[in-house]
Kinemage of the C-alpha trace (Angstrom):
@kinemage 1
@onewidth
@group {chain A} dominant
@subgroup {mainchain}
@vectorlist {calphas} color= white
{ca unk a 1} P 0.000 0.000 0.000
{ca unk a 2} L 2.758 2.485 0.931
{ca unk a 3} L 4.175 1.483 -3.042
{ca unk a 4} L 0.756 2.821 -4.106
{ca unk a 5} L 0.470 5.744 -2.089
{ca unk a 6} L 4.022 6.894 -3.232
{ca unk a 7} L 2.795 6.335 -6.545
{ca unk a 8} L -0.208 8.580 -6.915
{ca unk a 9} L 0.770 11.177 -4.213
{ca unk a 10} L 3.793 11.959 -6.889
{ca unk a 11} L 1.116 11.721 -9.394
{ca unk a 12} L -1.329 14.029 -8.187
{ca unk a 13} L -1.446 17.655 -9.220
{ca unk a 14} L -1.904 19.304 -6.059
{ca unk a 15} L -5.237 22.387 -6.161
{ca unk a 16} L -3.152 25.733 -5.759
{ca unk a 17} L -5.865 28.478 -4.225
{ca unk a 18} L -5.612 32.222 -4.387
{ca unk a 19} L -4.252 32.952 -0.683
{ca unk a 20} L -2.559 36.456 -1.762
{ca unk a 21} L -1.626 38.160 1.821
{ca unk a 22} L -2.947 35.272 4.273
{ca unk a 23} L 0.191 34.001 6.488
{ca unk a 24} L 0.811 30.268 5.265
{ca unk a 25} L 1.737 26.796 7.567
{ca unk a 26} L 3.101 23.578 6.270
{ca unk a 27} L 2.119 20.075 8.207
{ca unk a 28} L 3.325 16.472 7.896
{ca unk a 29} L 1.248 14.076 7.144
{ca unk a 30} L 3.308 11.522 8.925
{ca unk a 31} L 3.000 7.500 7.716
{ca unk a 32} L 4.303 4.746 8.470
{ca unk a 33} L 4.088 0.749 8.535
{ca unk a 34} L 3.626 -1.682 10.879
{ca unk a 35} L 3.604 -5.022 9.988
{ca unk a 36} L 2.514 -4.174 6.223
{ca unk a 37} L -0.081 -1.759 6.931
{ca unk a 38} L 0.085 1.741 7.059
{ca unk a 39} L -0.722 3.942 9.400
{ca unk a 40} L -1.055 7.812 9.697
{ca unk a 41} L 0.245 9.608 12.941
{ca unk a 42} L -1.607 12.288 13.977
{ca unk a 43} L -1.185 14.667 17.413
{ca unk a 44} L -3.683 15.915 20.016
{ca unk a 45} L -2.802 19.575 20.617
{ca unk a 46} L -2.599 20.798 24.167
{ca unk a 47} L -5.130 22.645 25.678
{ca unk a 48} L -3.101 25.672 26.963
{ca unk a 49} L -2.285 26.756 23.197
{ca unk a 50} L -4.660 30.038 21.939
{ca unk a 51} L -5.312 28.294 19.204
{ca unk a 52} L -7.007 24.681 17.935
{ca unk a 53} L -6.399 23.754 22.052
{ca unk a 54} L -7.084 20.287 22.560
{ca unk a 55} L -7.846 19.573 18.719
{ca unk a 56} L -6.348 16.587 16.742
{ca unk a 57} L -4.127 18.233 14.094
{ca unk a 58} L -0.925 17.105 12.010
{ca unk a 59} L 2.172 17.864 13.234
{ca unk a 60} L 3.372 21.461 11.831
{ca unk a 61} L 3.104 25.450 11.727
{ca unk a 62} L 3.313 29.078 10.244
{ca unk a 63} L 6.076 29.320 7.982
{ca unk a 64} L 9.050 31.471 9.823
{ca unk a 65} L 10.371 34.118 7.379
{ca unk a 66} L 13.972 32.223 7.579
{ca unk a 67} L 11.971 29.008 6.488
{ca unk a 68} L 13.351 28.406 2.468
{ca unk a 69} L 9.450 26.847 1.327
{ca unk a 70} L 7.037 25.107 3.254
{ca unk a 71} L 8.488 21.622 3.340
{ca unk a 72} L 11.106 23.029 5.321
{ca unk a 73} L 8.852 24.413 7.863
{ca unk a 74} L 6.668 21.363 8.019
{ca unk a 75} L 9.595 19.179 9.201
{ca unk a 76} L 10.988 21.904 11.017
{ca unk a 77} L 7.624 21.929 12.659
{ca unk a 78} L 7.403 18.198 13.197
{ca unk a 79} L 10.608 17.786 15.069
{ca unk a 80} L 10.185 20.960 17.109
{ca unk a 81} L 6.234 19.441 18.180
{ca unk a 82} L 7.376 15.706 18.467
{ca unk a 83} L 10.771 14.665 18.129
{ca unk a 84} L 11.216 13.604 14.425
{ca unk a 85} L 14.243 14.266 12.777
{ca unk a 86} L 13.651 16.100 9.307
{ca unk a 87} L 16.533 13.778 7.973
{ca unk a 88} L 14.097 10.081 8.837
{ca unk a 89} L 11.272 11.787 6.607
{ca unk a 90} L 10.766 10.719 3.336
{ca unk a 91} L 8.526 13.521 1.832
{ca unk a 92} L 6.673 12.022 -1.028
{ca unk a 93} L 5.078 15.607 -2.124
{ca unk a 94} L 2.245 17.664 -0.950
{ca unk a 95} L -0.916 17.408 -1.237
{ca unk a 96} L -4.407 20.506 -1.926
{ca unk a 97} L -3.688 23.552 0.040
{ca unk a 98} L -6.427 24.497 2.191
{ca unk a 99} L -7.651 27.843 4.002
{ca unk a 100} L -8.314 27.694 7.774
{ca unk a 101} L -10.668 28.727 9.215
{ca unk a 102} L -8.292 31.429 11.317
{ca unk a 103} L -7.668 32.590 7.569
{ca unk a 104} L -3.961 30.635 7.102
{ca unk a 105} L -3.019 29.309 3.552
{ca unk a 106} L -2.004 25.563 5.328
{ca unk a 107} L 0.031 23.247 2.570
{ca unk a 108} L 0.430 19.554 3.725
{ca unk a 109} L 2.837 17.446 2.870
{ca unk a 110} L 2.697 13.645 2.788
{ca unk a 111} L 5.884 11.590 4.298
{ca unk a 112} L 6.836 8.243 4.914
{ca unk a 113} L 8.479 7.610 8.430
{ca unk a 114} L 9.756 4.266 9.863
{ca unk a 115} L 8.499 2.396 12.706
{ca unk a 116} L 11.780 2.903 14.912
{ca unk a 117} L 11.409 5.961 16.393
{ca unk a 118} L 10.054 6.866 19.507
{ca unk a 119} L 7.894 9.948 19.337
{ca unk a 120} L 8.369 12.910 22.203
{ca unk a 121} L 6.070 15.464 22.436
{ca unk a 122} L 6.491 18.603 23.139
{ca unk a 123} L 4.468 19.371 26.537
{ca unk a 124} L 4.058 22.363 25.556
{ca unk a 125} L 2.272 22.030 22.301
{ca unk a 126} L 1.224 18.651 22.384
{ca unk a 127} L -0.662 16.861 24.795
{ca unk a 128} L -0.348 13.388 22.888
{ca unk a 129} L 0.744 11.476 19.647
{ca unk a 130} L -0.970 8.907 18.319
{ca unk a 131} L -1.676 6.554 15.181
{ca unk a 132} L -4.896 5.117 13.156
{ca unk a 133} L -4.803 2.696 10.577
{ca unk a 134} L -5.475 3.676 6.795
{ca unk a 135} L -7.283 0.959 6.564
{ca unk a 136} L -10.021 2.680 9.322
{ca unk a 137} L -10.072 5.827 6.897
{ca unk a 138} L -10.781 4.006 3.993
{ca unk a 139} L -13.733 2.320 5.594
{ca unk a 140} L -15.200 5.870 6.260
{ca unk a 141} L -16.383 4.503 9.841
{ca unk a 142} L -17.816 8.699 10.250
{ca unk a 143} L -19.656 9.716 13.095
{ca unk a 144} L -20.970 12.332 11.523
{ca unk a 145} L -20.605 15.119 8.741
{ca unk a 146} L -19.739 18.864 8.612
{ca unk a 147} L -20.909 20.686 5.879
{ca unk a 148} L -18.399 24.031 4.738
{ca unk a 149} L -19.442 26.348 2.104
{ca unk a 150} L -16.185 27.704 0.832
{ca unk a 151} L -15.241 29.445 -2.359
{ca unk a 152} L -18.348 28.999 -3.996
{ca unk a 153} L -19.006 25.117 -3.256
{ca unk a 154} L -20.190 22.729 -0.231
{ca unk a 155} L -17.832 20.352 1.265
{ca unk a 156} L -19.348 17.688 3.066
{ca unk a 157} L -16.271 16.561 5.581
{ca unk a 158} L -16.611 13.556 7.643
{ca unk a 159} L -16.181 13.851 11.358
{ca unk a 160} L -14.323 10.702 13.355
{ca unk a 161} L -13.919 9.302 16.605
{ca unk a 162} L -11.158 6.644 17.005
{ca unk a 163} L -10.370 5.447 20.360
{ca unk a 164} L -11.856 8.562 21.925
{ca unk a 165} L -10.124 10.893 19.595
{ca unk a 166} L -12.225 12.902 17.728
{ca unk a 167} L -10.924 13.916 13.994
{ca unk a 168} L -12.494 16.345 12.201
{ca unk a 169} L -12.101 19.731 10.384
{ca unk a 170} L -9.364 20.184 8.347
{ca unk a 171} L -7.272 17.331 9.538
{ca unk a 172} L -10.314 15.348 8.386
{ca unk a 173} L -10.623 16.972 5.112
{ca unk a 174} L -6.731 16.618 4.388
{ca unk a 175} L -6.972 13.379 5.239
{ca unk a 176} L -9.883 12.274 3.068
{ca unk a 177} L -8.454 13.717 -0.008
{ca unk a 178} L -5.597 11.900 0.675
{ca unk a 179} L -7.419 8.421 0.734
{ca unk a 180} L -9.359 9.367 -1.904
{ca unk a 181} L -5.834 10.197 -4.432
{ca unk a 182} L -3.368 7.307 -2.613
{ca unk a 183} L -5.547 4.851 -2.067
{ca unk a 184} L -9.027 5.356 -4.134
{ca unk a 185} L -11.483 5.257 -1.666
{ca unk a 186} L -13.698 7.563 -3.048
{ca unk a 187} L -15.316 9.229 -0.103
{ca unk a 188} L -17.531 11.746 -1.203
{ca unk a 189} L -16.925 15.174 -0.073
{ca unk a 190} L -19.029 17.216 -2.818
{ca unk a 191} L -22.438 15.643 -2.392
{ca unk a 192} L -24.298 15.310 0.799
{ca unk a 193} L -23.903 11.702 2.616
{ca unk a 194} L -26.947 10.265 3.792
{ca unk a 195} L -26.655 7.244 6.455
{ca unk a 196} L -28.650 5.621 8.551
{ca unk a 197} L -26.246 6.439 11.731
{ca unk a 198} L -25.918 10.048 10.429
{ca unk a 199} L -26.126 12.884 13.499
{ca unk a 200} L -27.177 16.300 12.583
């Protein structure tokens, strides 16, 4: 699956969107394997930070004005928030830029990471690291959906719980597109989704 993923993450043209003036942030989206099957580590932010407290994000941040592009400050980002050297990233390429809804221009990047290192995070931004199976995203397992009208069209973004971590916003939107171009799952995030376990 990771062969795959490499493949059509290089493949993919990634949207550009007209961000003239908004500050930007790069974030990792981290991946790795464990016993053949992939899974994506995400971070639980802590909730003394002004903003996204207690949220489940990537790892990453606002590009620095020393930062050379934003794939530099996403692994700069990633080691300062959990420990991960820049130099044990493969970064595969980046994926749709996105606007926040605190009005930053966030790029992320997808990487590959092995399964030897042993994640720290910083107390002070991070509250916890963690790790879901791609397989669970590709099953769509949503708890609910959030519908955001943004530049002219709805996106219907699924909203997750795993293990008592809820996933949603744009972490869930980044992460959906990224199932839908690496590993064709074909989650729909244009059209409403109707399901019998739906909450409003």
């Amino acid at each position: 699956m990771l062969d795959q993923m490499r493949t059509r993450v290089l493949g993919h043209t990634p949207r550009e969107i007209e961000a003239a003036g908004l500050p930007e942030a790069g974030v990792l989206i981290p991946v790795t394997c464990v016993n053949d099957e992939p899974e994506i580590i995400l971070t639980l932010r802590s909730r003394r930070l002004s903003t996204h407290s207690g949220e489940v994000s990537f790892p990453g941040g606002r590009r620095d004005p020393g930062d050379v592009d934003l794939r530099y400050t996403a692994l700069r980002e990633t080691h300062e928030e959990i420990g991960l050297p820049p130099e044990a990233v493969e970064v595969i390429g980046p994926m749709d830029s996105l606007v926040s809804r605190f009005g930053i221009k966030v790029t992320p990047y997808v990487g590959i990471v092995p399964d030897i290192f042993d994640l720290q995070p910083n107390p002070s931004e991070i509250e916890e690291v963690f790790r879901v199976p791609v397989r669970y995203f590709i099953g769509d397992p949503r708890e609910m959906t959030h519908r955001i009208d943004y530049q002219g069209r709805s996106w219907y973004v699924p909203s997750y719980r795993f293990e008592g971590f809820k996933i949603w916003g744009l972490t869930a939107l980044m992460l959906t597109e990224l199932m839908n171009v690496a590993f064709d799952a074909r989650i729909p995030l244009h059209t409403p989704y109707e399901s019998d376990h739906e909450k409003e």
